[in-house]
C-alpha positions in Angstrom: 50.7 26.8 35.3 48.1 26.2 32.4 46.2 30.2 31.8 42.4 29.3 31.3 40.8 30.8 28.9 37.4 32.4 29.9 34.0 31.9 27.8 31.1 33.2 28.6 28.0 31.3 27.9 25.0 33.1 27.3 22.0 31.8 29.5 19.3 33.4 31.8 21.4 33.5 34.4 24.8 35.2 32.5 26.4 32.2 33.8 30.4 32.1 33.4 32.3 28.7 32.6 36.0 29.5 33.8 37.6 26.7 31.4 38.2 26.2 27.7 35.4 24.9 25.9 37.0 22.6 23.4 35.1 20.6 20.9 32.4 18.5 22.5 32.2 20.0 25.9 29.0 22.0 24.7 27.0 18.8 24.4 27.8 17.9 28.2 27.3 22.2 29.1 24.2 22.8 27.2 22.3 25.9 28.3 19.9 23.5 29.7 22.6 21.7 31.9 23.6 25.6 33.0 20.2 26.8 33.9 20.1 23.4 36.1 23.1 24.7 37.5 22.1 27.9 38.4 18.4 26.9 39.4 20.3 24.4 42.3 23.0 27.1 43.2 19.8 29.6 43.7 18.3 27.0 45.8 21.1 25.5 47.6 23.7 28.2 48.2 22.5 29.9 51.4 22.0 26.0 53.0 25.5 25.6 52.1 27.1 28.8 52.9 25.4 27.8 56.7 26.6 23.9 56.3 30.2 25.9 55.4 30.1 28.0 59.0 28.9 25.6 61.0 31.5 23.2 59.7 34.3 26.1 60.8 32.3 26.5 64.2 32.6 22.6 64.8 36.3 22.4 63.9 36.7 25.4 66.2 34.9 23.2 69.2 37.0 20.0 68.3 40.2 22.1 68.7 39.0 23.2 72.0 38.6 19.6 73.2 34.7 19.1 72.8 34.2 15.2 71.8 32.6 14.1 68.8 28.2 12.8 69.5 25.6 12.2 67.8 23.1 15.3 67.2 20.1 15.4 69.6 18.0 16.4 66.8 18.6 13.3 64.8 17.7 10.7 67.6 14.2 10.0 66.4 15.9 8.7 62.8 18.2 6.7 65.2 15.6 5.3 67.1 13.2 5.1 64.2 12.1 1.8 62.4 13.8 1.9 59.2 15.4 0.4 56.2 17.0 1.5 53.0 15.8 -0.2 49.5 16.7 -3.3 48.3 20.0 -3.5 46.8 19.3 -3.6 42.5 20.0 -6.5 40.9 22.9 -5.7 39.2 25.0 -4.6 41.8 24.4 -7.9 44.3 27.5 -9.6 42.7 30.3 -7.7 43.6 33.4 -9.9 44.2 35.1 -8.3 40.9 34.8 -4.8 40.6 36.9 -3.0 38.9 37.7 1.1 39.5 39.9 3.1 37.1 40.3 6.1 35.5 37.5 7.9 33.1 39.6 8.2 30.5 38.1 6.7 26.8 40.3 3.6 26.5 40.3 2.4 30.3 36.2 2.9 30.7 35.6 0.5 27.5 38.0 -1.8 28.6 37.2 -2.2 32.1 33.9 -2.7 30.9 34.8 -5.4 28.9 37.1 -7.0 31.1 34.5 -9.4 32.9 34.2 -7.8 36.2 30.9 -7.3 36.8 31.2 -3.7 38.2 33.2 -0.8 37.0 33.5 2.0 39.1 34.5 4.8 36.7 36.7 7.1 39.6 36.6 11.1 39.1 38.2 11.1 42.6 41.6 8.6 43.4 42.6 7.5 39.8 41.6 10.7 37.9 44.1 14.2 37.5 41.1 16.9 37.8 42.0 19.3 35.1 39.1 21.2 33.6 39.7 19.1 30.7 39.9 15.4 32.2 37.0 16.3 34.0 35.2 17.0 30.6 36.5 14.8 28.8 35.3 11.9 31.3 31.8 13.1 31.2 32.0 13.0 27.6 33.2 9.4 27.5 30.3 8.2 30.3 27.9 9.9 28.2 28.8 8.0 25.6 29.9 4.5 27.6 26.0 5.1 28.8 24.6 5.3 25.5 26.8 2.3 23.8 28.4 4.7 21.4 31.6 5.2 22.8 34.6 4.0 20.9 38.5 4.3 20.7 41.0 3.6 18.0 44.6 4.0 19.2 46.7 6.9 17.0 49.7 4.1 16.7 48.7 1.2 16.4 45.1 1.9 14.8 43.9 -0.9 17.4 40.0 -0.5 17.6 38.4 -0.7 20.9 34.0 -0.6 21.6 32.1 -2.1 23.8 31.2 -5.9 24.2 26.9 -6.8 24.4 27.6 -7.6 28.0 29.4 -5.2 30.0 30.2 -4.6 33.9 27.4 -2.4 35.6 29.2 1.2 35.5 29.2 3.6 38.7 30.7 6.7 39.3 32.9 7.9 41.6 32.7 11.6 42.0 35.1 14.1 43.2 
């Protein structure tokens, strides 16, 4: 097992970041990307400490037989008139889409390869080390901004981006 090396950044909220912060991780953890952190865990942490118990509580009810419905409370949303937005234009061809990895290499050449969507994947395709995970934000930071770049330490084969490239999604973990 890998130790982690603990930094501590200094912001407002004396937030810690358990995880080495090599060379170019600062520009994706800015202390204005922390203080963001920190301002949703202040607002969102007791809602999902409940969402946490009740999610026990239900599991605890399944076990004991009860059968899966849908929530009384959410009936007028079910019965309501609705529809969700229009689907963007980019994203109403999908017959060749494309999901990989986030590493450097793989997100410029999936994006050149023709498909016309490239879902970058933090989730199936991705080992989620602290530093693949940083790493991948790094290169869809710069895959976003049309800066991002590769040249192979062998071969010295350059990669970059074509002018027209798939639409990129992200996959989350």
């Amino acid at each position: 097992m890998q130790a982690i090396a603990v930094q501590q950044i200094e912001t407002q909220e004396n937030i810690m970041v358990l995880g080495s912060m090599t060379q170019g991780f600062e520009s994706i953890l800015t202390p204005e990307a922390l203080e963001f952190l920190s301002a949703l865990h202040k607002h969102f942490d007791a809602r999902r400490q409940s969402l946490l118990s009740n999610r026990s509580k239900r599991l605890r009810a399944l076990e004991r037989g009860e059968r899966p419905n849908f929530l009384s409370e959410t009936e007028a949303i079910r019965q309501g008139n609705w529809c969700v937005a229009p689907i963007p234009a980019d994203l109403l061809d999908r017959r060749v889409e494309i999901t990989g990895p986030v590493d450097r290499k793989m997100i410029i050449n999936a994006l050149n390869s023709g498909a016309k969507v490239f879902m970058a994947d933090f989730e199936d395709s991705n080992s989620p080390s602290w530093d693949n995970n940083m790493q991948g934000q790094i290169n869809l930071r710069d895959a976003i901004n049309r800066t991002i770049e590769y040249t192979h330490p062998v071969s010295g084969k350059y990669y970059s981006l074509n002018d027209k490239t798939a639409t990129l999604m992200v996959r989350p973990r």
